[in-house]
N, C-alpha and C positions, 0 to 999 in steps of 0.2 A: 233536743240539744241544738244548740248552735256554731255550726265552725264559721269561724274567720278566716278569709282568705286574705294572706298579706304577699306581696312579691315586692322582692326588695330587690335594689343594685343598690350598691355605693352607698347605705344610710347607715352606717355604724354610732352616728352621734344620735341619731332621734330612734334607734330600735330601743333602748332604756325606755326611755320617756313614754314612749309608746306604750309598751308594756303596762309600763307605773298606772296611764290612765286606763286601758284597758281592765287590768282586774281591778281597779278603783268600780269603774262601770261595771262589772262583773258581780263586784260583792256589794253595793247598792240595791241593784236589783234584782238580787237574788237569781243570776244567773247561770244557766249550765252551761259552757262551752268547751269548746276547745281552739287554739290560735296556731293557725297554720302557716307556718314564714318559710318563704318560695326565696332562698337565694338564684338571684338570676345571675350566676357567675361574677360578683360583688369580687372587687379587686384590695378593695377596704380592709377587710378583717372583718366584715360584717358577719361573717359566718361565724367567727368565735365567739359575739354575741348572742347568735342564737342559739349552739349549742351551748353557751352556759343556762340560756333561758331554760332549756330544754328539761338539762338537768336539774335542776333545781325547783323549775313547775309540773307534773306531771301532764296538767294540761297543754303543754305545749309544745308543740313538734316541727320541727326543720327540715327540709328538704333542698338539698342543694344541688345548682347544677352545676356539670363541668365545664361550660362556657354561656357566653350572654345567648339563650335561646331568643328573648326578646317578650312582652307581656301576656300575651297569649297564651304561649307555652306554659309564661309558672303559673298564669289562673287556672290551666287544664289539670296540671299537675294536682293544686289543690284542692283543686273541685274533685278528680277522683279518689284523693286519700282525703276527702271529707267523710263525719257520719254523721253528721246531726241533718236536720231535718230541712233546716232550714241556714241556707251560708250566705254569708256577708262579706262584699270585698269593701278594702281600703288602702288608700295608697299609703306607705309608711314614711312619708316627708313629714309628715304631723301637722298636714295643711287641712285633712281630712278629721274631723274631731270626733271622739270616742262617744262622747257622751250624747250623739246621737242617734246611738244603737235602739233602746226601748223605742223613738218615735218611728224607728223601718218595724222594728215588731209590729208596733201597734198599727201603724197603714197595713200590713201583710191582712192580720184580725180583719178587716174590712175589706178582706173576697179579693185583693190584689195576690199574683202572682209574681210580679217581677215591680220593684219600687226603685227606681231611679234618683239620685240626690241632685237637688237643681242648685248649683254654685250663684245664688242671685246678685249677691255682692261678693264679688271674687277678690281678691287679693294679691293680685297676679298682673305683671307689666300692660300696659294698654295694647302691645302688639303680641300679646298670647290671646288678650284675650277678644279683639274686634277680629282676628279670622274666625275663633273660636267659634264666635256667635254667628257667622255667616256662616259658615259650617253647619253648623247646629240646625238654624233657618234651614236650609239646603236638603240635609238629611229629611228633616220633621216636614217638607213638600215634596219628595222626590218617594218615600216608604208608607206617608201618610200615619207615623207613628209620633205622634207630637209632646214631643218632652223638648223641654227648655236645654239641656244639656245632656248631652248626649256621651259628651265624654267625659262625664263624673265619672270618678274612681271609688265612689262608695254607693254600691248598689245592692240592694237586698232579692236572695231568690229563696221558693220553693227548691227543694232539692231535687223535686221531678222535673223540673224546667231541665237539668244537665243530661236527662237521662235522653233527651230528641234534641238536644246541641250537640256538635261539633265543633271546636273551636279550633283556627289553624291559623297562617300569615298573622294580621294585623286584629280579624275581626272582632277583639275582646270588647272594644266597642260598641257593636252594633249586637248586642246579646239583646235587649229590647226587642230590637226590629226582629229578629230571629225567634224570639218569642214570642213577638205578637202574630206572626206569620204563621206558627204551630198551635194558635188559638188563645195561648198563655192571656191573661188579663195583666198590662201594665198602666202601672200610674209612678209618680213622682212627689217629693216634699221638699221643700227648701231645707237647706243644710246651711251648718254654719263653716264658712270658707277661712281659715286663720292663712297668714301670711307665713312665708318659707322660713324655717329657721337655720336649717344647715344646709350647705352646699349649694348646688345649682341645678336650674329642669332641665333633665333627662331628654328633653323633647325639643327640636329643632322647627325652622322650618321645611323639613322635608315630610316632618312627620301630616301635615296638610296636603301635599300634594299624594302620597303614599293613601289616606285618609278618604280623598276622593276616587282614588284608582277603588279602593276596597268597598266604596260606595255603590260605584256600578257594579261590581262584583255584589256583593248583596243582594241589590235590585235585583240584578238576572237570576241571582239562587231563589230568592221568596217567591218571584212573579214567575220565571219559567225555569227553577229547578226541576220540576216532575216534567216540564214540557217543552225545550229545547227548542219545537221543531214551529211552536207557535212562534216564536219570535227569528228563529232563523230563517226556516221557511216561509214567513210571511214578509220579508223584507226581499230573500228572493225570491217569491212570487210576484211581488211587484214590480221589480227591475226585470224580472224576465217578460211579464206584460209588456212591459215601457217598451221592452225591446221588440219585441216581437211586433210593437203597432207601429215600432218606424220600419224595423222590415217589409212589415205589411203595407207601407203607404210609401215604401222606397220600389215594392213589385210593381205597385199601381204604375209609378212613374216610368218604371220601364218598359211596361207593356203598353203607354202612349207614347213613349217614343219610337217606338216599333213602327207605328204610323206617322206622327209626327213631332219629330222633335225640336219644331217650334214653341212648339207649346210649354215643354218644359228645357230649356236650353242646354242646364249644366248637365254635363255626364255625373252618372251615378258614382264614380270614382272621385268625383270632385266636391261631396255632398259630406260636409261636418257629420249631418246625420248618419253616413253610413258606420262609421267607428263608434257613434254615440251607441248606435243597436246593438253592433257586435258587443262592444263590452258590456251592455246591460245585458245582453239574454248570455253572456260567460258568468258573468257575476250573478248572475239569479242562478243559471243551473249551478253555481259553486255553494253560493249559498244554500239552497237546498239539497246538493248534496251532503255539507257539514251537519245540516238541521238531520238528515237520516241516520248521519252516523253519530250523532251524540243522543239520537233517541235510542239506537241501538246499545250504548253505552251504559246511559240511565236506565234502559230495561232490564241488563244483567248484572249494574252494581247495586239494583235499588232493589234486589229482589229479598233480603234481610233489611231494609228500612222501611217500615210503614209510612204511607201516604197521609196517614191520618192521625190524630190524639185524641187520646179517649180521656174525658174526664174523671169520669166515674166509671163505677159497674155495681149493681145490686150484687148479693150473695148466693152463692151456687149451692146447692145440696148434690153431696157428693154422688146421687146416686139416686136420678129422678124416680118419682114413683110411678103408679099406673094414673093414665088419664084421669080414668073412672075409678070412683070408690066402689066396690061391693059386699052387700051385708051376708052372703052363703059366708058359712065355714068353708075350709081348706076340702073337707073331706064332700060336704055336699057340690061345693061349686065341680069338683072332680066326677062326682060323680053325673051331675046334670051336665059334662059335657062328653063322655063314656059311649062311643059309640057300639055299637054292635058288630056281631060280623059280616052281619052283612048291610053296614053303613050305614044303615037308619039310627036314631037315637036310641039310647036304653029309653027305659022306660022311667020315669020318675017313683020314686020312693015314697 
């Protein structure tokens, strides 16, 4: 089966429509689903469109929240009251078109994992969409996960991809990079992008600067979630070096001026360098203290997270057998192993 994951704010006029081509797609291609519509705290009356959907299709189910959690939230929401196999997000402005559902199936059928819709020709103002793409750039060099759009709203998963996600702040985005980091296989298809018909994007400029803050947040979770202490403490192991060789080349100088202090004129209190060392070797031992304490963190909250994902696994027999096969009966092999009383073997039969 397949759920659809939709989160709605504020679309009261295109949740019909939507619907309309949905089971159009649905009963085309002969599909199983069900449609999951995440009110995100919709001010609209968007909610009394779903529940009328609700009622009246039994495929279709509502979940509302009691204020704007933000996109995140409803995808997580829908992702765990999903049960099909296989869920599909899309945004319900109806810029995202339905009818490209069979071609995310049919990429899935070709060993992908997580399929991505790349918005090629977008239909969106020039100043959504030129950060858009430096963004995207940015992302796909900085995770090494290379998809053209990153922040497509209609993306196709395995439903075991949710079960090693966590989804929280801003990250619905970066579900890709977060998959391809747990091993997942992702790819991408060009999607067809239709232009807004109701209302207005949801999406500001803040939401790019917010975008990149969650960017570096990513990187540091993929690259040193299990290992904190690699990236903290190696940054303060180097400023404590740093620091320690001007100390070290600030003692030299005072132990020649001991003798003579022509040689080197300025007093040690008068040397840039001296402040430069102290705060490197503060700043490295701080930073290697933090890199201690988030490894101690990570050791006791990750101890229910597996480090690793298993693709597969062949099949277990409940209840191995003996190594070795042997051809005695029950009663001979008992009896050729019958010792005596006084510890020697019986005798064979």
């Amino acid at each position: 089966m397949i759920s659809i994951v939709i989160p709605v704010f504020n679309e009261k006029e295109s949740l019909p429509l939507l619907h309309e081509e949905i089971a159009g797609i649905a009963s085309k291609a002969s599909l199983e689903l069900e449609a999951l519509y995440i009110d995100d705290g919709s001010a609209d009356g968007s909610w009394e469109i779903i529940a009328g959907l609700a009622q009246q299709f039994p495929w279709v189910h509502g979940i509302r929240f009691r204020c704007n959690f933000g996109k995140a939230a409803a995808l997580s929401a829908g992702f765990h009251a999903a049960h099909g196999d296989v869920i599909l997000t899309l945004d319900a402005d109806l810029q995202d078109d339905p009818a490209e559902i069979p071609r995310f199936l049919q990429a899935l059928t070709l060993g992908q994992d997580v399929v991505s819709g790349w918005k090629k020709v977008r239909r969106d103002p020039w100043h959504k969409v030129l950060p858009s793409r430096v963004f995207n750039w940015l992302v796909s060099r900085l995770t090494g996960v290379k998809l053209h759009d990153h922040n497509s709203g209609m993306k196709c998963y395995r439903a075991g991809v949710f079960r090693e996600i966590r989804l929280y702040g801003e990250l619905h985005r970066f579900i890709p990079v977060l998959a391809a980091a747990r091993g997942f296989k992702v790819g991408e298809i060009v999607t067809n992008h239709r232009p807004r018909r109701f209302g207005k994007s949801k999406y500001g400029v803040r939401r790019f600067f917010k975008g990149f803050l969650d960017l570096l947040t990513v990187k540091f979770l993929t690259g040193f979630g299990q290992r904190p202490q690699h990236l903290l403490g190696g940054i303060g192991l180097i400023s404590f070096l740093a620091g320690l060789a001007g100390m070290t080349w600030l003692g030299f100088i005072w132990i020649v001026r001991l003798f003579d202090e022509s040689i080197f004129p300025t007093p040690l209190h008068n040397r840039p360098l001296l402040i430069y060392s102290v705060a490197a070797l503060l700043l490295g031992a701080q930073m290697m203290s933090i890199g201690f304490l988030a490894e101690l963190i990570t050791a006791h909250q990750g101890r229910d997270e597996d480090s690793y994902s298993i693709a597969e696994q062949t099949d277990r027999n409940p209840r191995p057998g003996p190594l070795f096969s042997r051809n005695l009966d029950d009663t001979q092999y008992d009896a050729a192993h019958t010792k005596t009383s006084d510890g020697g073997p019986a005798a064979n039969p």
